[in-house]
C-alpha positions, 0 to 999 in steps of 0.5 A, a space after each residue: 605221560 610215557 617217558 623216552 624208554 617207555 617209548 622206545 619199547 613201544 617203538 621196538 613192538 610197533 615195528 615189529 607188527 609193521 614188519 609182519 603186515 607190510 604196513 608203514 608208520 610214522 614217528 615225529 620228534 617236537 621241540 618247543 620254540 621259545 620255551 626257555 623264554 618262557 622259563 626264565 621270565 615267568 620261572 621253572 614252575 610256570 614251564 613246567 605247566 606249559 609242558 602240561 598244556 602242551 601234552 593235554 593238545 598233543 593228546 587231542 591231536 591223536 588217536 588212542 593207537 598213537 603213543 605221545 611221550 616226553 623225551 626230556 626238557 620240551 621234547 616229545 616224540 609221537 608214535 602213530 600206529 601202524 598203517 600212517 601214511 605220509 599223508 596222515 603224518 602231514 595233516 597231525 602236523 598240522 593239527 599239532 602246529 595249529 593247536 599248539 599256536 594257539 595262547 596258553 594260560 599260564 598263571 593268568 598269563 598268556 603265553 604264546 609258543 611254536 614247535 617244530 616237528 620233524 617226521 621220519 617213515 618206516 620203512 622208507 627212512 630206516 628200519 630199526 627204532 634208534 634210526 627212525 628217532 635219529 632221523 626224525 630228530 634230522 628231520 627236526 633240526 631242519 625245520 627249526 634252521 628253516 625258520 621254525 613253527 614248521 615239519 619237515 620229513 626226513 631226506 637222506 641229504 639231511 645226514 650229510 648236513 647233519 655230519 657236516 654240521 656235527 664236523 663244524 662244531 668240533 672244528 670250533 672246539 679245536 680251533 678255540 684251543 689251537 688257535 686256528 682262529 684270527 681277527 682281520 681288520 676291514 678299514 672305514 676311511 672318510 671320503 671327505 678326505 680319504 683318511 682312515 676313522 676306523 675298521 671291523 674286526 672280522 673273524 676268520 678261521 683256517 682249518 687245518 684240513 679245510 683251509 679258509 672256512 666261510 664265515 657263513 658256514 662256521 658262524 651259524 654252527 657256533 650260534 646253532 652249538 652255542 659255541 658263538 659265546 666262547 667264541 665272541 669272548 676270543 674275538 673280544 679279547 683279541 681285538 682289545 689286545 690289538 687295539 692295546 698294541 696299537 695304540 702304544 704305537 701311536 697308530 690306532 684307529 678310532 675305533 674297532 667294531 665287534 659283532 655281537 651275538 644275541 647270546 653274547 648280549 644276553 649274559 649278565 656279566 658281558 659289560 662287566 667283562 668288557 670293562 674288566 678287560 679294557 681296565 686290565 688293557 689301559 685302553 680307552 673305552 672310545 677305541 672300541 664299538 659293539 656292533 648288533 643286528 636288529 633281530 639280537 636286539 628285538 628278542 628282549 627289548 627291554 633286556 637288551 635295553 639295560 645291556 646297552 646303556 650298561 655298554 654305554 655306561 662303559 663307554 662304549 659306542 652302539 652300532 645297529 648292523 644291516 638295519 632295513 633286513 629285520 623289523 626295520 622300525 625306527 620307533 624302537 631306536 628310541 627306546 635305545 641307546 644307539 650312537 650309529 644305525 648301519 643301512 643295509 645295502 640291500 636297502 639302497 640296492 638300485 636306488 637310482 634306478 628305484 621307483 619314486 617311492 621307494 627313493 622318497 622312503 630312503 631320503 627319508 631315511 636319510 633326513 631323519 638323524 638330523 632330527 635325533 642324537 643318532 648317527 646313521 650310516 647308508 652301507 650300500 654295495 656299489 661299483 665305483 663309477 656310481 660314486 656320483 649317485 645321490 647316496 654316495 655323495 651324502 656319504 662320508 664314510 667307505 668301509 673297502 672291500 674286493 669284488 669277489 666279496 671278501 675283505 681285504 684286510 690292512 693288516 692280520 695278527 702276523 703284522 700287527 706289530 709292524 703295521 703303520 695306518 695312514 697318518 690323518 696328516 701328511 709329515 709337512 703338517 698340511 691337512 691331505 684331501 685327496 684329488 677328485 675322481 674315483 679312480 684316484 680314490 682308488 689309488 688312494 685305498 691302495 690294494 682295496 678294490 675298486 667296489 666300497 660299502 657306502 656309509 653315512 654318518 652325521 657327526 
């Protein structure tokens, strides 16, 4: 098969004849989705003769004008010939994502793999070879952030996400050495009695240039660049330093919650490296809670099964985070060692106003710990006047935070050192309970707003 600079040359020679009759042509760039999968269960060598599977369909997708070349690892780009219409480009991508969906054998295994595809035109997307593969790969990393096994024609919109993109990541980079990153602690107080049992560690990150960037927008960037391991590995010892401090003033919580990132989770040494560093910390392991999402963990069950119980075995408690937006399947909860299962809130978003149905699958929801070792927490956004409804009053925890969506945090790395969390006792030694009513709640949460993420745990 042509290699990148074979196809180039190619390139260079088709635009020119293009150029001389006035017609179009197309150029796709492809990349395999989940090809590393497949590299580091089944070996090198089984990936290699799934990129000879994968090229022997590509060929059948084309025409003997058309050029199919790899560009390197499980790239490859395609050169239709001139006289390619948008419309000829859209059905071989079509051809292209049914055939390679399609199982392949592999060492008597059947292995299943996407792609994504991005196509850019000449002379509509540029004129010259570097420009038409560049925007063509644009093109390409917007169908993969649209949820992969898709095309996507070039826009010049794409470019500014592009470049924003590109700015993104090495913001991270330099934030990393500079230290424009912090950890912002969101409080979780029980509303049995309005003491505090804990708080998140959220990250934020004040660009020099930019201000306050969105979570949103940095997080996504570091897990698209990879950058989300170094930077999980920041948070992480961060957060243990802060918990160390803390607790040598007597006033730690229960236990600070840390997301963690499927990438994270996939690293060998990452239990090794939290015990290391709570070892080094003199922390007690109980202060802290791993937190990951449904789609983290169903990547690799049986992976991911052994990180957990290692955690575990640390002695570390599991948080599943937004359980109800993934594959929301209490089957595989089973299978793993999970202490806490947080509902997403837009599980029991207009609950009360909810369908018979839909309000009978949450109360099962909610009966079902009763039966199991899990613990469970309903995380709901609601105003306060609706405390009174059902999943409130089966609450007993509530995480703060403001109505414009932002946490309001008790304290930030530039008091931490002073800061004093509420004393579960007040100083005579009689246990508080705070008075009825939400608006005395309120009162009770101090500068927190009056909306709270609703929790439910059973001890």
């Amino acid at each position: 098969m042509p290699n990148r600079f074979a196809a180039q040359r190619h390139l260079n020679r088709i635009l020119l004849e293009a150029h001389g009759n006035g017609k179009e042509l197309a150029v796709m760039y492809l990349d395999l989705d989940r090809f590393k999968a497949v590299n580091d269960t089944l070996g090198h060598a089984a990936g290699d003769a799934l990129l000879v599977s994968v090229a022997a369909r590509l060929r059948n997708c084309f025409r003997a004008v058309d050029m199919i070349s790899r560009q390197g690892g499980d790239e490859f780009v395609v050169l239709m010939a001139p006289g390619t219409s948008s419309d000829d480009a859209t059905r071989a991508a079509d051809r292209i994502l049914a055939a390679v969906a399609q199982p392949h054998t592999i060492e008597a295994e059947q292995v299943h793999v996407g792609c994504s595809i991005g196509i850019a035109l000449y002379p509509q997307h540029g004129r010259s070879a570097e420009t038409l593969l560049r925007h063509a790969d644009t093109a390409l990393h917007s169908a993969k952030v649209s949820g992969r096994n898709a095309w996507r024609f070039f826009r010049p919109e794409l470019l500014a996400s592009a470049v924003q993109r590109r700015q993104v990541e090495d913001g991270i980079r330099t934030g990393l050495e500079h230290g424009s990153f912090q950890l912002f602690y969101q409080p979780k107080f029980r509303l049995s009695d309005g003491t505090l049992g804990g708080c998140e560690a959220l990250l934020r990150w004040h660009h020099a240039d930019w201000g306050w960037v969105s979570p949103a927008r940095f997080i996504r960037a570091a897990e698209e660049s990879g950058l989300i391991v170094p930077l999980g590995k920041w948070v992480l010892d961060e957060a243990i330093r802060q918990a160390g401090v803390w607790e040598r003033a007597g006033c730690c919580p229960e236990a600070i919650a840390i997301n963690v990132s499927a990438l994270v989770l996939k690293d060998p040494t990452f239990p090794d490296r939290i015990a290391r560093k709570i070892g080094e910390a003199g922390l007690d392991p109980r202060r802290l809670q791993v937190e990951l999402t449904e789609s983290a963990l169903m990547r690799d069950m049986h992976a991911s099964a052994l990180a957990l119980q290692r955690l575990k075995d640390v002695g570390l408690s599991i948080a599943i985070d937004d359980f109800g937006t993934g594959y929301s399947s209490l089957g595989y909860l089973a299978e793993l060692p999970i202490d806490l299962v947080k509902v997403d809130r837009a599980f029991v978003h207009g609950i009360d106003t909810a369908t018979p149905r839909r309000q009978a699958l949450l109360r099962a929801v909610s009966r079902w710990p009763t039966t199991s070792r899990c613990r469970r927490w309903r995380k709901a956004s609601r105003r306060s006047r609706r405390c009174s409804s059902w999943p409130m009053r089966a609450a007993r925890w509530a995480r703060a935070i403001t109505l414009a969506g932002r946490s309001t945090p008790p304290v930030s790395p530039a008091h931490s050192s002073t800061h004093r969390f509420p004393s579960r006792r007040r100083p005579d030694g009689p246990r508080h309970r705070p008075r009825s009513g939400t608006r005395r709640r309120r009162r009770r949460c101090g500068s927190f707003s009056t909306r709270i993420t609703v929790a439910v745990s059973r001890a």
